[in-house]
C-alpha positions in Angstrom: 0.0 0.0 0.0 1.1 3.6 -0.5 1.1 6.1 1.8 1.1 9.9 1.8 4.0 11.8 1.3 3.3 13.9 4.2 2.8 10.1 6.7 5.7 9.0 8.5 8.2 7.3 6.5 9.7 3.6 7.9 12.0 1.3 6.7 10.9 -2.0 5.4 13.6 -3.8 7.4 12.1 -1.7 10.9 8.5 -2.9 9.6 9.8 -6.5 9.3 11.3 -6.8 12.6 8.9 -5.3 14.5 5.9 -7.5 13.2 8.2 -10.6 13.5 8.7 -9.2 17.2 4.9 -9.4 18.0 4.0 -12.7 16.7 6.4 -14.1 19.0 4.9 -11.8 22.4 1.1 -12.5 23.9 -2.3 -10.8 22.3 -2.3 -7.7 22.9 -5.9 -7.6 23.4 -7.6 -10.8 24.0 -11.7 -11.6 24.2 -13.0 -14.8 25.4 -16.7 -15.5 25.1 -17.6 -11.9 25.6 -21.8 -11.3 26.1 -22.5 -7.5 26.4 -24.9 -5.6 26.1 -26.9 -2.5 27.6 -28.8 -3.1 30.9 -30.8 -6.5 30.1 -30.3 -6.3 26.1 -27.6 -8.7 25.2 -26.1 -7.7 21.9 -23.0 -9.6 21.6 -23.0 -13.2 22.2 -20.0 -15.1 22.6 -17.5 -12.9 21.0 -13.8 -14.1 20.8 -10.9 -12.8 19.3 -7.3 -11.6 19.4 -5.6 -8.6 18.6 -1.5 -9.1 18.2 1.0 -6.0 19.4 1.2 -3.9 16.5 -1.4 -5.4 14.5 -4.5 -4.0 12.7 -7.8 -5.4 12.5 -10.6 -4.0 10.4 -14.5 -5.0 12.2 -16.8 -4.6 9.6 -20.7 -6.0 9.2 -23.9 -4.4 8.1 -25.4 -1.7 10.1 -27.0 -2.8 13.8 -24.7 -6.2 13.8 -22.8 -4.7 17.0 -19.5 -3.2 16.1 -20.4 0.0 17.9 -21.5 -2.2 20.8 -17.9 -4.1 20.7 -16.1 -0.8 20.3 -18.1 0.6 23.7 -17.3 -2.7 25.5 -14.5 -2.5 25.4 -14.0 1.2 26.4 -16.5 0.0 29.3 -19.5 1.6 28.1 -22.0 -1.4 28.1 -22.6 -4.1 30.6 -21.0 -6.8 30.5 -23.1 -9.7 31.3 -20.1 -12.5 30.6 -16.8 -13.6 29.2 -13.6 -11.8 29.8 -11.6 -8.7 28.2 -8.1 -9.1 28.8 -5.9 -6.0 27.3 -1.5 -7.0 27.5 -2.4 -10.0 29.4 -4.1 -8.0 32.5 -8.1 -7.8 33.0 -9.5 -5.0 31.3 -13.4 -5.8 31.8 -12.5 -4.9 36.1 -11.1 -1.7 34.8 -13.8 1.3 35.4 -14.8 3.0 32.2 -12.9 6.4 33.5 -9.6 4.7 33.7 -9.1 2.4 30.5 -8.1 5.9 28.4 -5.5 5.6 31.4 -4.5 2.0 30.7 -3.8 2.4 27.1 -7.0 2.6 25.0 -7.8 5.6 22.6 -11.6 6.1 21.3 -12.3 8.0 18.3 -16.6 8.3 18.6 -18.3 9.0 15.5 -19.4 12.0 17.7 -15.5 12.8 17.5 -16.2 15.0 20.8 -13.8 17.7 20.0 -14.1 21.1 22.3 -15.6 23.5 20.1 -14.6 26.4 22.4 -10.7 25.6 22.3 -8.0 25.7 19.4 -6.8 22.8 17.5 -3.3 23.6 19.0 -5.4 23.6 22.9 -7.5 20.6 22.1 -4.1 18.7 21.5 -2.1 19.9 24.5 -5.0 19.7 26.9 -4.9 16.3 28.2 -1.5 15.1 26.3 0.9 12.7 28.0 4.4 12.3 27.0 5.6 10.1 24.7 6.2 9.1 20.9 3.2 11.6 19.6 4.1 15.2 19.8 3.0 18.2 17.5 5.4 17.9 15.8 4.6 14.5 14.6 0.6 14.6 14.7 1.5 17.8 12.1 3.8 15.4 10.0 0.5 13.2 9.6 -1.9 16.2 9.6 -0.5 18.7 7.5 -4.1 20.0 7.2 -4.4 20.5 11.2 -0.9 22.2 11.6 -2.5 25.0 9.3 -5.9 25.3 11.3 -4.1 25.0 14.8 -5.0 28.8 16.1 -8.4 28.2 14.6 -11.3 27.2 17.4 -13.2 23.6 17.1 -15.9 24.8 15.6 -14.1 26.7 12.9 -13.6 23.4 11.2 -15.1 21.6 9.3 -16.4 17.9 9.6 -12.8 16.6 7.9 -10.6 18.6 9.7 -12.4 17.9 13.1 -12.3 14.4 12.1 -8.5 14.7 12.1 -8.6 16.6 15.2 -10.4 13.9 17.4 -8.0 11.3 15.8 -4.8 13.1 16.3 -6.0 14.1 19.9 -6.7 10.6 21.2 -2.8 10.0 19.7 -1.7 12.6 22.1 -2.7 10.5 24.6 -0.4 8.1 23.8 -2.4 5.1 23.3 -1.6 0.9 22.6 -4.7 0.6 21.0 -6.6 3.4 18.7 -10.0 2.5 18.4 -11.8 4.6 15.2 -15.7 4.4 14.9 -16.5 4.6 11.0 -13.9 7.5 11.0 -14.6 8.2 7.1 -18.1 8.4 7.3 -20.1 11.3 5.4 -16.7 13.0 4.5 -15.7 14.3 1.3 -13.5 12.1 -1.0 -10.3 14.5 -0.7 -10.7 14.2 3.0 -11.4 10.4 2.6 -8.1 10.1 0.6 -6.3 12.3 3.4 -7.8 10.2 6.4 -7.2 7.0 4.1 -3.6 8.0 4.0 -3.1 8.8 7.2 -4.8 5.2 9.2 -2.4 3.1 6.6 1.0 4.9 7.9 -0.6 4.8 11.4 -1.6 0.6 10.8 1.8 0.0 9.1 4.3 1.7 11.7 3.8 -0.9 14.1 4.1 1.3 17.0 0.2 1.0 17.9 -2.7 -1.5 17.5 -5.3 -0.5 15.7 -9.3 -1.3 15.4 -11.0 0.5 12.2 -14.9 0.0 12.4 -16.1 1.0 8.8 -18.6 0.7 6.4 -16.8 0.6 4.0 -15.3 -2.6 3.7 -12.9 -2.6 0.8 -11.6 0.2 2.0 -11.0 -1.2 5.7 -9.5 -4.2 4.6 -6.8 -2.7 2.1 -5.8 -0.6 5.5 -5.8 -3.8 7.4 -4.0 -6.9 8.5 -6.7 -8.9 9.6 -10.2 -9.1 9.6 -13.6 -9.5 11.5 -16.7 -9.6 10.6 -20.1 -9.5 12.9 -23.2 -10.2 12.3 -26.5 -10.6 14.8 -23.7 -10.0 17.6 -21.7 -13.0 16.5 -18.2 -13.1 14.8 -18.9 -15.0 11.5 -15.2 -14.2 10.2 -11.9 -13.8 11.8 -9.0 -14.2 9.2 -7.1 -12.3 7.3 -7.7 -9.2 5.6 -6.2 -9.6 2.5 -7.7 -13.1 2.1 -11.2 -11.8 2.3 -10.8 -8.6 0.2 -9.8 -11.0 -2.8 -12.8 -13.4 -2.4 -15.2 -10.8 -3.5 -18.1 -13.7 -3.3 -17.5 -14.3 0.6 -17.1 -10.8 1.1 -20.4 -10.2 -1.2 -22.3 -13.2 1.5 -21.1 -11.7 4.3 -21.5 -8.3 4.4 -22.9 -7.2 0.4 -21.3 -5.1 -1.3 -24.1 -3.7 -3.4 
């Protein structure tokens, strides 16, 4: 895949070693027979899966099959009503909702939740923490925010504030960036720019990744592997590359029309 000019270059032989590196570690994230759900509703049932350090995995099925609802499990926004969440081989499903931004998780809503009332440069620095994401480096991969960053929130538009909730939650230094249908309604130059921007973030190998999307060409040519839901239930868990090349699986599974 190519990325954007403007995305953080790395070497092939880095790339190499770093995904050899994490096949040989634990999961990163691991769920075992996961039911969740909100209050009594139980929307996912029996969810498993792995997620390896540095890995990318696109979830993808038609609208209402849960992804949101797997995405908000795991950030602690549902009830859990059985199975476990572990997240670098510690429980993540006894962590309150408050603290899992804390233990390594970053959320990008489709609500994207920026403050309207601050600057790009303020909603950045507000909550960062120290570590491989700086301004200087979210500006490398957001040539776009770096321009707008003494304009306020709600000076943007739905693009650039889409960048701006993704390249916040990197300020918090995250293991794991979870993005909620991040391309959705967006104009195609903003698509290409976003599209650009999630493949340097998948490739690097410095975080895990979860891409809900619509979408799901697009998702799995961003991806390493893939999942697909449907009625609350995994129906898919390979690779992502394997699946985008049977277009008649894909075409069962999800529909592509």
């Amino acid at each position: 895949m190519s990325t954007h000019a403007a995305a953080m270059p790395i070497a092939s032989d880095d790339r190499l070693s770093r995904q050899e590196s994490t096949s040989t570690t634990a999961p990163l994230l691991e769920l075992q027979d996961v039911h969740a759900g909100y209050d009594r509703a139980v929307i996912l049932e029996g969810v498993s899966f792995t997620l390896a350090q540095g890995s990318s995995l696109a979830l993808l099925g038609r609208n209402g099959v849960g992804k949101s609802t797997l995405i908000g499990t795991l950030m602690g926004a549902t009830r859990l009503h059985r199975g476990s969440i572990h997240f670098e081989g510690k429980p993540l499903h006894t962590v309150p909702a408050h603290r899992r931004a804390a233990a390594g998780l970053g959320w990008v809503a489709q609500e994207r939740w920026i403050f309207p009332s601050l600057s790009v440069r303020e909603n950045l620095t507000v909550a960062a923490r120290k570590g491989l994401w700086t301004l200087a480096r979210i500006f490398e991969l957001f040539p776009r925010i770096e321009e707008r960053q003494h304009n306020l929130g709600n000076q943007l538009s739905g693009g650039e504030q889409q960048m701006l909730a993704i390249a916040r939650a990197l300020m918090l230094q995250p293991r794991l960036l979870l993005l909620d249908e991040p391309l959705e309604g967006l104009a195609p130059v903003i698509v290409e720019q976003l599209t650009h921007a999630i493949q340097a973030m998948a490739s690097s190998g410095e975080l895990s990744l979860i891409l809900v999307e619509q979408h799901a060409q697009q998702a799995l040519a961003m991806t390493r592997q893939a999942l697909v839901m449907d009625r609350g239930r995994v129906v898919y868990d390979g690779d992502s590359a394997g699946l985008l090349a049977d277009t008649a699986r894909l075409e069962r599974l999800i529909g592509l029309g």
